[in-house]
C-alpha positions as CSV (number, residue, x, y, z in Angstrom):
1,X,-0.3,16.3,-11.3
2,X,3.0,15.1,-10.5
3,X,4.4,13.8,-7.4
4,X,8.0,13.5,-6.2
5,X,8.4,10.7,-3.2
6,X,11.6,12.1,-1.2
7,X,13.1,9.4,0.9
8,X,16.3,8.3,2.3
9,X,16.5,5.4,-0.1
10,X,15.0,3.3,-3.0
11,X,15.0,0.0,-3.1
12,X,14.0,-1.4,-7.0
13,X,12.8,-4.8,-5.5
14,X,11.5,-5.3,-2.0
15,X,14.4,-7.0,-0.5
16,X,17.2,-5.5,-3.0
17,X,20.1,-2.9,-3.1
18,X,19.4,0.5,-1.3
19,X,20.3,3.4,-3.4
20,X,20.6,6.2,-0.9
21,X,19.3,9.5,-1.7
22,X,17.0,8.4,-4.4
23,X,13.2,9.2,-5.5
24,X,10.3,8.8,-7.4
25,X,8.7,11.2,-9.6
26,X,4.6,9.9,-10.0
27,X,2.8,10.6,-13.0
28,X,-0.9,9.2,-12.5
29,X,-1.1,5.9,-12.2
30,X,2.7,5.4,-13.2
31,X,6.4,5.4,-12.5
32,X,7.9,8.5,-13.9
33,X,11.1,8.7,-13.1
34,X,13.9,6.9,-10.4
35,X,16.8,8.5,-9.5
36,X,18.9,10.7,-7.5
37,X,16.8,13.3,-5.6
38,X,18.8,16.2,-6.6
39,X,18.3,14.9,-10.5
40,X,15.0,14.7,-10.7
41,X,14.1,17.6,-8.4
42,X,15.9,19.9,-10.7
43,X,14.0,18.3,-13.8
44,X,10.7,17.7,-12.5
45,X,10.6,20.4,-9.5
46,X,13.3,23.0,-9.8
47,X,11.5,25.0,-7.1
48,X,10.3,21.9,-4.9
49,X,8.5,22.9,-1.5
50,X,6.6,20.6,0.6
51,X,3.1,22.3,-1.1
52,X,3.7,22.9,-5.1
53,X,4.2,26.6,-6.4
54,X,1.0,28.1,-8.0
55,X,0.7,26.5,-11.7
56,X,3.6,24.2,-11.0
57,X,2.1,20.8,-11.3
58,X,4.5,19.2,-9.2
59,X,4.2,18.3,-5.8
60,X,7.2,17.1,-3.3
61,X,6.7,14.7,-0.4
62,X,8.9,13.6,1.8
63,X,9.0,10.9,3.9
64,X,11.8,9.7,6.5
65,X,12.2,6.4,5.1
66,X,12.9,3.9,2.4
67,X,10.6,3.5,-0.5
68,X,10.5,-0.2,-2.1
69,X,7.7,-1.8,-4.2
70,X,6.2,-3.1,-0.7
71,X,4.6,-6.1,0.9
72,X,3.4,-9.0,-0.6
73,X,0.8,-11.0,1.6
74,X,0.8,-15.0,0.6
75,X,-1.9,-15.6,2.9
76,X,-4.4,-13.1,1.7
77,X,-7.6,-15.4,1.2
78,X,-7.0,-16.8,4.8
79,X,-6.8,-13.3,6.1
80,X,-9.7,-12.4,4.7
81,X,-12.2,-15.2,3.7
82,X,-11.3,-17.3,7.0
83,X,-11.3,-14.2,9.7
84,X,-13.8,-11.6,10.8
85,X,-12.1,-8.5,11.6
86,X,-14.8,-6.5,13.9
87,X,-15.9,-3.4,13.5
88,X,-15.1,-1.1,16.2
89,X,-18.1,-0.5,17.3
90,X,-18.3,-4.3,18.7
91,X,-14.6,-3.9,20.1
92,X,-16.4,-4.0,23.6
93,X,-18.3,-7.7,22.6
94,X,-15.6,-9.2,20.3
95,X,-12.2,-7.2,20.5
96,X,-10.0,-5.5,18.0
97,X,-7.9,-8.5,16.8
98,X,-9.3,-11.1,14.2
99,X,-11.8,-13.8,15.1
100,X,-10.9,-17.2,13.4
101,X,-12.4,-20.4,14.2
102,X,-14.9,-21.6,16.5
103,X,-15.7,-18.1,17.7
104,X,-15.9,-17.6,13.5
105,X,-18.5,-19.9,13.3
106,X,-20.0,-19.0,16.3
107,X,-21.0,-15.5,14.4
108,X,-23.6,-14.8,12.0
109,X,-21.9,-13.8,8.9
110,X,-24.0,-12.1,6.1
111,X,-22.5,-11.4,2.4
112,X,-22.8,-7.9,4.2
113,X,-21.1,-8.5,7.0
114,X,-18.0,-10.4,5.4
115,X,-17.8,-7.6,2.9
116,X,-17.6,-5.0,5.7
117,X,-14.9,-7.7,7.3
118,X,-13.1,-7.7,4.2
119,X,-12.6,-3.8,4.0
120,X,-11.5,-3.9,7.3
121,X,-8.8,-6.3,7.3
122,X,-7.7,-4.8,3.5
123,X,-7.1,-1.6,5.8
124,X,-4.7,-4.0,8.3
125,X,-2.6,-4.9,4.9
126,X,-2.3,-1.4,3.2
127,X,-1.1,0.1,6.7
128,X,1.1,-2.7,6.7
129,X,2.2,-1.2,3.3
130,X,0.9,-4.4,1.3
131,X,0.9,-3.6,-2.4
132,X,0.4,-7.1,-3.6
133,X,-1.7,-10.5,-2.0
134,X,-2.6,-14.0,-3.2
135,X,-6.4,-15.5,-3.3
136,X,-7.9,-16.8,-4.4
137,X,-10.8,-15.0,-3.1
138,X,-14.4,-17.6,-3.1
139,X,-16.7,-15.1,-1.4
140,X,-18.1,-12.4,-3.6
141,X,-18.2,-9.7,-1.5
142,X,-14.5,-10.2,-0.6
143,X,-13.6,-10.6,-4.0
144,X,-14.7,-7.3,-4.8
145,X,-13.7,-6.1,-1.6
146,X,-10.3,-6.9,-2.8
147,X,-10.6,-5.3,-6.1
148,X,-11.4,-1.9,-5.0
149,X,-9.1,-2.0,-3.0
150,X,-6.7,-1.1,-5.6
151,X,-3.7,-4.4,-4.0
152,X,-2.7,-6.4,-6.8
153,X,-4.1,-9.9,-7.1
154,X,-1.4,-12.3,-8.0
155,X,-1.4,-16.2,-8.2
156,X,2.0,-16.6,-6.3
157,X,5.4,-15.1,-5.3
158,X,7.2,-13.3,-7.5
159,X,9.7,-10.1,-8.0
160,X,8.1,-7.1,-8.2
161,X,10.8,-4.4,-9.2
162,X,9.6,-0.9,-9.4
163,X,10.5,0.1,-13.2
164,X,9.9,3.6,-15.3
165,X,6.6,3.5,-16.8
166,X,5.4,0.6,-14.5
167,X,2.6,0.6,-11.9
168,X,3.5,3.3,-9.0
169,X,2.6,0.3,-6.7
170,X,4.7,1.0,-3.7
171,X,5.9,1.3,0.1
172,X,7.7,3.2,2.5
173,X,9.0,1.5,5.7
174,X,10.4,3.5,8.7
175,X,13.2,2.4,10.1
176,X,11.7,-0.2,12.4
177,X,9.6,-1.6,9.8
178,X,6.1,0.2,10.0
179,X,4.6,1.6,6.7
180,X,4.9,5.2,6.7
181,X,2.7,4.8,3.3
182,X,1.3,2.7,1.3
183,X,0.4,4.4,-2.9
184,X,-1.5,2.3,-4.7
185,X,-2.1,3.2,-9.1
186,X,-0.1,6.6,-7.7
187,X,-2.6,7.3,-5.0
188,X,-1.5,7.7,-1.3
189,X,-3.9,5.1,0.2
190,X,-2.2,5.2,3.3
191,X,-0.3,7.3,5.9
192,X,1.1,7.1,9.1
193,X,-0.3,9.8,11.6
């Protein structure tokens, strides 16, 4: 199936040129089409609603901000192989934010346990609307952690530019910076409630 992103604006590359009143057009795991909403509405969704027609194949959604290829987190080994994020059910013993340190070594952490850890901070970084991090990751369980997760691994910075027929690997940022969502391989992996 299809999906058109409607958003106020497009940015190609994360920091780059806002063209206003553009989309995206998702087809799978790839970048369709980028253009002018109107454009590609009329060639991909000529009778776009918020829920596709019966048999259409195409479905619209729109979000009230500006879509970009997303962020890129340098320090994703230390976020994840050198913090625990707890689960909430031990927010009453350890809190919600991440444990680093001597209170890190203080816990008892299983393969298990850093796994579970792992997940749980990959969460923090997608509703971030992180698309891409940096390792590399040592711990097995984080390492595959990390690779279901659908982010993209990379050795270092560098420009990520949302092109036709590339990865739909992408963000969209409110206004005040939050991730509205986060679409990783074309699939909506996260949304603002």
């Amino acid at each position: 199936m299809l999906t058109l992103h409607r958003v106020r604006g497009v940015r190609l590359v994360h920091d780059g040129e806002l063209a206003e009143g553009h989309a995206v057009v998702v087809d799978g795991a790839r970048l369709a089409a980028v253009g002018p909403y109107e454009e590609l509405c009329a060639a991909y969704a000529p009778a776009a609603q918020a829920e596709p027609a019966a048999g259409s194949g195409v479905r619209v959604r729109e979000w009230d901000g500006v879509l970009t290829p997303g962020r890129y987190e340098p320090d994703g080994a230390a976020l994840l192989e050198a913090a625990y994020h707890p689960d909430p059910r031990e927010a009453d013993e350890l809190g919600s934010e991440p444990i680093t340190g001597e209170a890190l070594a203080a816990l008892d952490m299983t393969d298990a346990r850093w796994g579970a850890s792992a997940r749980r901070g990959l969460q923090r970084l997608l509703a971030a609307g992180t698309t891409a991090l940096t390792g590399p990751f040592t711990r097995p369980a984080v390492r595959t952690a990390v690779k279901r997760s659908g982010l993209a691994e990379l050795p270092g910075p560098s420009t990520r530019a949302l092109t036709v027929g590339g990865p739909a690997d992408f963000a969209v940022f409110a206004a005040d910076g939050s991730a509205l969502a986060t679409v990783l391989a074309g699939r909506l992996v996260h949304r603002r409630r």
